[in-house]
N, C-alpha and C positions, 0 to 999 in steps of 0.2 A: 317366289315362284307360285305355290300354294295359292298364295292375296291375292295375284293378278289372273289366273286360274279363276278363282270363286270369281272374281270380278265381272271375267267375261263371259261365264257362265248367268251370272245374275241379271248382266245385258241380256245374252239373249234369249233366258226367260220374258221381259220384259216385250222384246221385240215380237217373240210367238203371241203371248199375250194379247198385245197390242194388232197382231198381224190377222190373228183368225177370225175374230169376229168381222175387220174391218174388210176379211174378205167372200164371206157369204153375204155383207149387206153390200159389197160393190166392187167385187172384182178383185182383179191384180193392178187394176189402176190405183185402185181408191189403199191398197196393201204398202205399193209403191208410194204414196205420200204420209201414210203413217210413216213407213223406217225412216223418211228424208227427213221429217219434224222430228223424230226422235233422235235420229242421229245428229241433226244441227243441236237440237239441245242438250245432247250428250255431251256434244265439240264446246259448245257453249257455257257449258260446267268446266271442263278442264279449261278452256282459256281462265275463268275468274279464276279460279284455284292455282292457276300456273301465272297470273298477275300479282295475287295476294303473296306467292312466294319469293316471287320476284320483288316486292314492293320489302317482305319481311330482311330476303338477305341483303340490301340494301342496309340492313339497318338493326342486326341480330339478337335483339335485345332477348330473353328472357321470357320477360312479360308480356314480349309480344307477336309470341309466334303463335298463328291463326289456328284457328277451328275448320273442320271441313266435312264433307261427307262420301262415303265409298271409300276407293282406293286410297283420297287424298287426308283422309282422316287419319289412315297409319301412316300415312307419311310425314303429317304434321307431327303425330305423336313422335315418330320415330327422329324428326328434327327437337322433339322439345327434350326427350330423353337426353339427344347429345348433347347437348346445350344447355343440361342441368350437366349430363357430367365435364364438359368444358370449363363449366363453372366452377367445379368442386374440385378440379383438376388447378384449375388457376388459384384458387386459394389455397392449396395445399404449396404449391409452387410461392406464393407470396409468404407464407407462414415461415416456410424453409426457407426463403431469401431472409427475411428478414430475422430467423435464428443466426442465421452464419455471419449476417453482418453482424449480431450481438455478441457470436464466439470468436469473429474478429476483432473488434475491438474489446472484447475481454483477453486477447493475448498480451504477454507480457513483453513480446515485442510485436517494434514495426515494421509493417509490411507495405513495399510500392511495385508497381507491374511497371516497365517502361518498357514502350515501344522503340524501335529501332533508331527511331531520332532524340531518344533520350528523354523523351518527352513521357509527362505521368500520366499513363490511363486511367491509375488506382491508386489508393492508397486509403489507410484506413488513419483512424486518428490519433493512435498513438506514436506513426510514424511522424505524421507531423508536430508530434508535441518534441521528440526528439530531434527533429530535425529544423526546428524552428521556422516552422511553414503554417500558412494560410491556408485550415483545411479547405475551406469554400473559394476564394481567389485565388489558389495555386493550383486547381484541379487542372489538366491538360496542361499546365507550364512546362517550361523544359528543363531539366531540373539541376544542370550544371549553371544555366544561369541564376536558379536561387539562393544556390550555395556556392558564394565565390572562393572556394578556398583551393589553393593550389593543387596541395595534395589529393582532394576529393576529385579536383578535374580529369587527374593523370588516371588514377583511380578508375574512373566511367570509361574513359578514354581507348585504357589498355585490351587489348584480345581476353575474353574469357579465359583461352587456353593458356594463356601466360600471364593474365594479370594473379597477382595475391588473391588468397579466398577472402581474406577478412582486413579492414582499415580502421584503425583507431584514429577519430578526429576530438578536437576540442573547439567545443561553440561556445556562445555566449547568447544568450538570454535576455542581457541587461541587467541579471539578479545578480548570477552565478554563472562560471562556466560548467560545459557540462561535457561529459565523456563520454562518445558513443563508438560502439563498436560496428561496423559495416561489415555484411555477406553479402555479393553477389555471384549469382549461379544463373545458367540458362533457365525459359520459360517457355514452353511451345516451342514454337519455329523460329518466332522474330521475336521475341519477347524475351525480356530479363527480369528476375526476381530481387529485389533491393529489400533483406531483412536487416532491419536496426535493434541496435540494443544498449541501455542505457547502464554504461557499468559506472558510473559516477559514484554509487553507494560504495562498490565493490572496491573501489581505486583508493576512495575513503577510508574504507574498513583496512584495508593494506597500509594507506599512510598511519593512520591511528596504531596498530599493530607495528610499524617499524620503530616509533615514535615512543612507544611504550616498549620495549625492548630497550631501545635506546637511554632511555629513565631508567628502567630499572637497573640497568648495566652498569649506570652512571652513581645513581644510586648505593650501589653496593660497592662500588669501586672506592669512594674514597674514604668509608671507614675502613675497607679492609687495607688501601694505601697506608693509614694510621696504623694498623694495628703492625701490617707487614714492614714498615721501618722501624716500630718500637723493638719488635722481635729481633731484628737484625743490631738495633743497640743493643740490644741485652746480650746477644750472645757474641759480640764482636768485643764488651764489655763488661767480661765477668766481674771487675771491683766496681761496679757502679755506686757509687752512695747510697745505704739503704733509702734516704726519703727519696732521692729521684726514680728511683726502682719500684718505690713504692706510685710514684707520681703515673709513671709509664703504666702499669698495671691500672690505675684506675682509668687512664687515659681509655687503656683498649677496654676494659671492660663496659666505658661508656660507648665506644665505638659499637662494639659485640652486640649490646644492648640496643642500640639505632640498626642495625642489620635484621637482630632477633624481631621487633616490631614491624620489621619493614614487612619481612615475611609474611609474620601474623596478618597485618594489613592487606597482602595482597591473598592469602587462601584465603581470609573471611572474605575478599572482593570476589572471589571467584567462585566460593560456595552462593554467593549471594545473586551473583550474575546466572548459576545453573538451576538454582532453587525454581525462579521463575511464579513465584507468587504459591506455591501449592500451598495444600492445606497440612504438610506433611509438621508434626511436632507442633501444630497452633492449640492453644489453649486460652481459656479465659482467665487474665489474670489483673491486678490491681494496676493502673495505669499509675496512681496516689503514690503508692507505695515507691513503684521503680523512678517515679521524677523524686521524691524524697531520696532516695538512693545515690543517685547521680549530683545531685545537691550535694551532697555530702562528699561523695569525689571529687566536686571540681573545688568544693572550699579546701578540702586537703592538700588539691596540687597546687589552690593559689597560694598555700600556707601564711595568710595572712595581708598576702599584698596587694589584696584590693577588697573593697568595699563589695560583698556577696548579699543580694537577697532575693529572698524567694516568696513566692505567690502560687501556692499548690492547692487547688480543690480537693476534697477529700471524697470519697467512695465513687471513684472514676473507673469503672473496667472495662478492657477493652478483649477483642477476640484475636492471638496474635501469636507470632514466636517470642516470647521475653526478650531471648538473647541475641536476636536482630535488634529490637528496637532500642535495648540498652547498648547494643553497639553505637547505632543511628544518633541518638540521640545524647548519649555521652561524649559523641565525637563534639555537638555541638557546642555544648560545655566546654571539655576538652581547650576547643579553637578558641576561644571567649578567653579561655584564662591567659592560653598561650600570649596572643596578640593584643592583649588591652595590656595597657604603659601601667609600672603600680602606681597605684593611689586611684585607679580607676573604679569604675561600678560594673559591677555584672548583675545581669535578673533576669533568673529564671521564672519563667509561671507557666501553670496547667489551669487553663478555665475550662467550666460546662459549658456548651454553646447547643445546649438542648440535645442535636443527634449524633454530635461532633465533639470532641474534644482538644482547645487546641494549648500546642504545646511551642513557648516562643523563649528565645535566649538573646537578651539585646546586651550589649555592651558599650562603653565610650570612648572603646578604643579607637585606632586613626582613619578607618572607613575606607570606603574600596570606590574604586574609581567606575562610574557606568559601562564603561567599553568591556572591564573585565569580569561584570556581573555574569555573564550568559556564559562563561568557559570554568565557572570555578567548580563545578562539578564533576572536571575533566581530571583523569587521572595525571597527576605530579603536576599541574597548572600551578602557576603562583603570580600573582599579581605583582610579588615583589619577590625577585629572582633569590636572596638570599635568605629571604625571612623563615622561611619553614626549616633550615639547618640549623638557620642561630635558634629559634625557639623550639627544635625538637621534634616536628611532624614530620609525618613519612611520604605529606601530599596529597592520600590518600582517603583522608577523616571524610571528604565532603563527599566523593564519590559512594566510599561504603553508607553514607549516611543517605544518600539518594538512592540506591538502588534496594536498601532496607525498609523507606518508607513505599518506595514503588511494590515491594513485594504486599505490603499492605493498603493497597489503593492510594496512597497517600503520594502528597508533593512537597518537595522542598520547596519554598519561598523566600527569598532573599531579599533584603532593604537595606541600603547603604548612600551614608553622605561622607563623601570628605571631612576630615576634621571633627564629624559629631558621632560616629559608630557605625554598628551595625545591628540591624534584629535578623535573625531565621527563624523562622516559623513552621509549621505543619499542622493539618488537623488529622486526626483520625477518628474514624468511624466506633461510633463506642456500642458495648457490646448487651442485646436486648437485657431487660430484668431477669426472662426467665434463664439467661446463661451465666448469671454473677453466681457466684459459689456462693 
C-alpha cells in the first residue's frame, strides 16, 4: 500500500511539474494536452510491463523474469523472490522424495499400495524381488493376475474385516523356492497396504535347528541303547563269565567314550559359533611348531597303517587362538586317517606363500562325490550314511574345523575325486615381523 501510495504521489509530482510551466506559457488548453501525453504514456508503460508479464507467466522460468521501472520493478522483484523460493522449495521437495524412496527400498520388507481393483499403484523393489515381479513392466498391473496362486487369490479377495492379517505362500524363482509372509491392512479410503516378508532364511534356520536336534538325539541314542542293554545284562546276570563281563565293560566304555566326544564336539562348536572372530585370548604364536604337533597326533592314531608325510616350513607365526586352530586343523588330520584304507598315504604340509600361509592335508583315500562337496561342512552330514560310526567321528570335525578357520579370516577348501582322494586346504594370514616373539 505504502509502494502504490509513493507511486501516485511521484505521478503526480510529474504532472504539477509538467502542468505549470506549460500553463503560464499557454493556458489551460495547452495544461490539458501535457496531462493527455503524459497520461497515454503513463497507460503506455503499464500496457509493455503488463505484456512482458504476461508474456513471462506463460513461461515461468527463473532466468527470465523481466526487469522494469516504478511500481513494476517491485513487482517483478517480488515475482523473482517467489520464484527463487518455489525453486528451493521444489528441490527440497525432490531431495525428500528422493530420500524416502532410498528408505524404501532400504526396508527390509516389501511394500505395494493397491487401489480398489487390485491393481498396483506402488510398489517399491524389494517387494517385487519377493514377489517375483517386474519392477518396471508390472507397475499398474493387477496383481492377482501375476500371481496365480490360489491361496493368494482368496487371500486379496476376502473382506479386510475377516480376511487373516497375515499368508504364508511358497514361490518359485526358477533357483529356489521361497517363503514369503503377506500383511494386508487398510490404506486411506480405497486403498490397501500389501507388506511382504521374506522368511526363507528364518524357515531355514528352523529346519536346520530341528534337523540338528534330531542328530544329535539320534546321536546319543544309540550308544546309550548299547550301554543301557549291556547294564541290563549285567544285572539281570549276576554269574556272567568274567571275560564276557569284562567284554560288555569295554563295550560301554567305548560307547561312553563316543558320547563324551560328541559333547566335547558340540561345546567346542558352540563356543566357536559365539566367539564370532573376536580378538578375545589371540596371541602370536608358532604356526611350525603346532602343524609339527598335529603331525605327530595323526601318526599316533594311524599307529602305523598308513604311509604318513610331512612337508612343514619352519619359523611360520601366525596371529590367532592356538586352540581353535589345533582344533581346526587336527580335525583335518584326524579325517585323513580315519577314512584313508591302510596301506594308504597321507601328507601333511605348511608352505610360505609370502603374506599367507597355507596349510593342506591330502590323502588316497576313496574321494567324495561333487554333489556332496558343498554340504560337508554341515553338522552330522555324511556322504556315506554309516562311515562316520564305523570309523569313530562325531560328524562334527568339519564343521568345527570351518567355523575355527572363519573366526580367523580363513576358508576351508575342499578337492576331491572318486577313487584318487582328497586335499583340504586353507591359508592364513601370517603374522607381521614386528609380532613374532
Amino acid at each position: 500500500m505504502n509502494l502504490m501510495r509513493r507511486h501516485l504521489l511521484s505521478f503526480a509530482a510529474l504532472l504539477l511539474a509538467a502542468a505549470v510551466p506549460a500553463y503560464f506559457l499557454g493556458g489551460f488548453a495547452a495544461v490539458s494536452g501535457v496531462w493527455s501525453l503524459l497520461l497515454f504514456a503513463y497507460l503506455l508503460l503499464h500496457w509493455f510491463h503488463l505484456a512482458r508479464l504476461i508474456r513471462w507467466l506463460a513461461n515461468p522460468k527463473l532466468r527470465l523474469v523481466p526487469r522494469g521501472y516504478g511500481i513494476w520493478d517491485s513487482i517483478f522483484n517480488t515475482l523473482l523472490l517467489q520464484a527463487k523460493s518455489r525453486k528451493k522449495r521444489k528441490q527440497q521437495l525432490g531431495r525428500s522424495l528422493q530420500r524416502f524412496n532410498r528408505v524404501i527400498d532400504a526396508m527390509p520388507d516389501g511394500v505395494i499400495i493397491l487401489d480398489q481393483e487390485g491393481r498396483i499403484e506402488w510398489m517399491n523393489r524389494l517387494a517385487a524381488v519377493h514377489l517375483d515381479l517386474d519392477f518396471e513392466k508390472d507397475q499398474n498391473g493387477i496383481l492377482k493376475n501375476l500371481i496365480r496362486t490360489p491361496e493368494f487369490h482368496n487371500f486379496l479377495q476376502q473382506p479386510l474385516d475377516t480376511a487373516p492379517p497375515t499368508l504364508k505362500i511358497r514361490l518359485s524363482d526358477g533357483l529356489k523356492p521361497r517363503s514369503v509372509m503377506l500383511t494386508r491392512t487398510a490404506f486411506e479410503t480405497r486403498l490397501e497396504l500389501l507388506v511382504t516378508q521374506d522368511i526363507s532364511a528364518v524357515e531355514q534356520l528352523n529346519e536346520t535347528r530341528s534337523a540338528f536336534i534330531a542328530n544329535v538325539s539320534h546321536e546319543l541314542r544309540t550308544p546309550l541303547t548299547v550301554i543301557s542293554g549291556f547294564l541290563e545284562t549285567l544285572a539281570d546276570m549276576p554269574d556272567l563269565p568274567p571275560h564276557q563281563r569284562t567284554e560288555f565293560i569295554g563295550l560301554m566304555q567305548q560307547e561312553s567314550g563316543r558320547m563324551l566326544n560328541l559333547i566335547t564336539d558340540l561345546l567346542t562348536l558352540a563356543r566357536l559359533e559365539n566367539s564370532g572372530g573376536g580378538e578375545t585370548q589371540k596371541q602370536t604364536f608358532s604356526l611350525s611348531a603346532l602343524a609339527e604337533q598335529i603331525c605327530a597326533e595323526g601318526r599316533a592314531l594311524s599307529d602305523g597303517r598308513h604311509q604318513f608325510h610331512s612337508h612343514i616350513a619352519e619359523n611360520i607365526f601366525i596371529h590367532g587362538t592356538e586352540t581353535e586352530l589345533h582344533s581346526a586343523l587336527g580335525n583335518l588330520v584326524a579325517n585323513a586317517v580315519r577314512y584313508t584304507p591302510e596301506g594308504g598315504s597321507i601328507t601333511v604340509s605348511l608352505h610360505d606363500n609370502g603374506t599367507a600361509a597355507e596349510f593342506s592335508v591330502h590323502d588316497t583315500g576313496p574321494g567324495i562325490a561333487p554333489e556332496h562337496l558343498p554340504h560337508l561342512t554341515e553338522r552330522f552330514y555324511r556322504a556315506d550314511a554309516g562311515r562316520n560310526r564305523k570309523n569313530g567321528g562325531t560328524g562334527l570335525g568339519l564343521a568345527i574345523a570351518k567355523h575355527a578357520l572363519a573366526n580367523h579370516r580363513a576358508v576351508l577348501n575342499i578337492s576331491s575325486s572318486v577313487g584318487e582322494g582328497s586335499t583340504f586346504s586353507t591359508q592364513l594370514e601370517k603374522a607381521e615381523a614386528a609380532e613374532q616373539p
